[in-house]
C-alpha positions as CSV (number, residue, x, y, z in Angstrom):
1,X,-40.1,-1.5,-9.7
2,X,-41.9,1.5,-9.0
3,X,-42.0,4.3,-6.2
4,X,-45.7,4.4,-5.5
5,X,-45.0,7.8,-3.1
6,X,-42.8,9.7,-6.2
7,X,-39.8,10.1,-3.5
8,X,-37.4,7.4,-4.5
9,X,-35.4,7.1,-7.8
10,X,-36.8,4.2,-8.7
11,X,-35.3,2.0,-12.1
12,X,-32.7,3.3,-14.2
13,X,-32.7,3.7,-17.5
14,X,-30.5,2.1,-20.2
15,X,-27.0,4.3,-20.2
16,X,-27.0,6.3,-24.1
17,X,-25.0,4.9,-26.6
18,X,-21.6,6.2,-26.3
19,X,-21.3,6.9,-22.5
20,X,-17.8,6.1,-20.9
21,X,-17.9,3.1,-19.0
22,X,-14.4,3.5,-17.7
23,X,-14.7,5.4,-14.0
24,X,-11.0,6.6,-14.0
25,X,-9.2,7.6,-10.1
26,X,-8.0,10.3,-9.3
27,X,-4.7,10.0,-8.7
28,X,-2.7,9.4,-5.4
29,X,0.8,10.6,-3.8
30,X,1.6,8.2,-1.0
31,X,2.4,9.2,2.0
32,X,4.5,8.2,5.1
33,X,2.0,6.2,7.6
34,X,-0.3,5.7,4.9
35,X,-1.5,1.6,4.9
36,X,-2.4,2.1,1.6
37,X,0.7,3.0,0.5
38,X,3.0,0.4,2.6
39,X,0.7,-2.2,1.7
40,X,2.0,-1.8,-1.8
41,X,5.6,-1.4,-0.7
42,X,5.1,-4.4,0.9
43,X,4.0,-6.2,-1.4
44,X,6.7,-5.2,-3.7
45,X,9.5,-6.3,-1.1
46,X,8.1,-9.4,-0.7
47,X,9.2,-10.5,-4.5
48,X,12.7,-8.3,-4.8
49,X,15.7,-10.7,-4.5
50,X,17.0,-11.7,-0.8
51,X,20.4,-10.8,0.1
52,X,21.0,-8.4,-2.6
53,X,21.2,-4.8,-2.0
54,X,18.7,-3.0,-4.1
55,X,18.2,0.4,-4.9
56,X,15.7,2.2,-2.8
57,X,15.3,4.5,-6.2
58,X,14.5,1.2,-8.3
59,X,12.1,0.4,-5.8
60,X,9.9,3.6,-6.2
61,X,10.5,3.3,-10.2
62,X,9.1,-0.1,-10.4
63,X,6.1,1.3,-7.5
64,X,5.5,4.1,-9.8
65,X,5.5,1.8,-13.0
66,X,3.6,-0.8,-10.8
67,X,0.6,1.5,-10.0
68,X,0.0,4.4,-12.5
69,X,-2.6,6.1,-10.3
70,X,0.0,6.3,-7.1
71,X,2.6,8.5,-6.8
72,X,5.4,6.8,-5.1
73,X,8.8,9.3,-3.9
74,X,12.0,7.7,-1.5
75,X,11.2,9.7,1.6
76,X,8.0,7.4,1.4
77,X,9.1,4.2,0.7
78,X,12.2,4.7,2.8
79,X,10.0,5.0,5.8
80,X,8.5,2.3,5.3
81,X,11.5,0.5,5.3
82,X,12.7,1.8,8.4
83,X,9.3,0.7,10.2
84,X,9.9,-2.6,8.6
85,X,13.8,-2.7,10.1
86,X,12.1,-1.5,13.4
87,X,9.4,-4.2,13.3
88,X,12.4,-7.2,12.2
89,X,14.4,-5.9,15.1
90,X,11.2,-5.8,17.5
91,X,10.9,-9.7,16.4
92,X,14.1,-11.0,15.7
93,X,16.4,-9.0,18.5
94,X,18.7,-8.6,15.3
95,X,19.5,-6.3,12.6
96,X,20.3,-9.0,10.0
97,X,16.7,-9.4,8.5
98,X,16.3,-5.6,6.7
99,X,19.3,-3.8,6.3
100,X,18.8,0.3,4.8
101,X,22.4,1.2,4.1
102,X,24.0,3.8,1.6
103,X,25.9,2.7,-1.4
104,X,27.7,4.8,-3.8
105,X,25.8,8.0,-2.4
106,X,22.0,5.8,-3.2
107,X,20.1,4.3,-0.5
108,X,19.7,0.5,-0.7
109,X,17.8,-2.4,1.1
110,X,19.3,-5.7,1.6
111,X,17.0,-8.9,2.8
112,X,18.0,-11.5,4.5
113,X,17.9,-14.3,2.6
114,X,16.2,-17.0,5.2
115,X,13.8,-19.1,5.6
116,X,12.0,-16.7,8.2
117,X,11.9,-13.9,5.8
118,X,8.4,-14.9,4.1
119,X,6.5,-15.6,6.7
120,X,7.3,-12.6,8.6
121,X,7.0,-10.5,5.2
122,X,3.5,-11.8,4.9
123,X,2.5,-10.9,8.4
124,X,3.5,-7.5,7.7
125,X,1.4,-7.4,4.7
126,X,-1.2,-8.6,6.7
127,X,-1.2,-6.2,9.3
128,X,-1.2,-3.2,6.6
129,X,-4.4,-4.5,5.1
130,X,-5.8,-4.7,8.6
131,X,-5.2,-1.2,8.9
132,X,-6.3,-0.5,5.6
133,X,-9.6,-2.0,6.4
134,X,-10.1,0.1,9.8
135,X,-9.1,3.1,7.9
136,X,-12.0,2.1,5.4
137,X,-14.6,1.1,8.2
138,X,-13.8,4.3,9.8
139,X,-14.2,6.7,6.4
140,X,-17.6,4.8,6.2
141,X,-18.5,5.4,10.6
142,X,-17.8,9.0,9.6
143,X,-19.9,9.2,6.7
144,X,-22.9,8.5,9.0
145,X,-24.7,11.1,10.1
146,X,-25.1,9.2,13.7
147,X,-21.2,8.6,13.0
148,X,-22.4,4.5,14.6
């Protein structure tokens, strides 16, 4: 295909030989509010074992070992635990479902272990990526120049 008026790029040509393919990411530090970030917090809550307190500090290990381009630290995931223990309490009228306590000086998190625990886990997730996909639509309304 060819640009008859000499303003467009056109066709590419062939890469050289040798040219990186991999397109590595910069790397990210989470932060508290981020959907990003509690998306993958999420996500790792929803698989830890149910009533068994686990250490918040295990949690950001296995985050950071999860996803080497994020940088995961407890003030960040323990935020997101407390929305999640506001959220529970906000739908259950108890504070059974996601417990944040102290043990042995360490923060922990204990899950109920029910049958209401899943579905309401996956609704969280869900409303994280709905907010990660706003965030996303908006980063691209602002990279307009008519900002539509």
């Amino acid at each position: 295909m060819t640009d008859p008026a000499g303003h467009g790029l056109g066709a590419l040509r062939r890469a050289p030989d040798g040219m990186p393919v991999e397109r590595p990411t910069p790397p990210i530090v989470a932060e508290s509010g981020d959907p990003f970030a509690a998306l993958r917090v999420v996500d790792l809550l929803a698989r830890i074992p149910r009533a068994t307190p686990v250490a918040v500090r295990a949690l950001v290990d296995r985050l950071n070992a999860s996803h080497l381009d994020w940088l995961f630290d407890e003030r960040v995931v323990a935020d997101v635990l407390l929305q999640l223990q506001a959220n529970w309490m906000a739908d259950y009228r108890n504070t059974s479902g996601i417990v944040v306590d102290e043990a042995g000086g360490a923060a922990t998190v204990t899950i109920e272990d029910s049958s209401r625990v899943d579905p309401w886990i996956v609704r969280q997730a869900e409303r994280e990526l709905r907010a990660c996909r706003e965030a996303l639509l908006e980063f691209s309304r602002r990279d307009r120049p008519t900002g539509e």
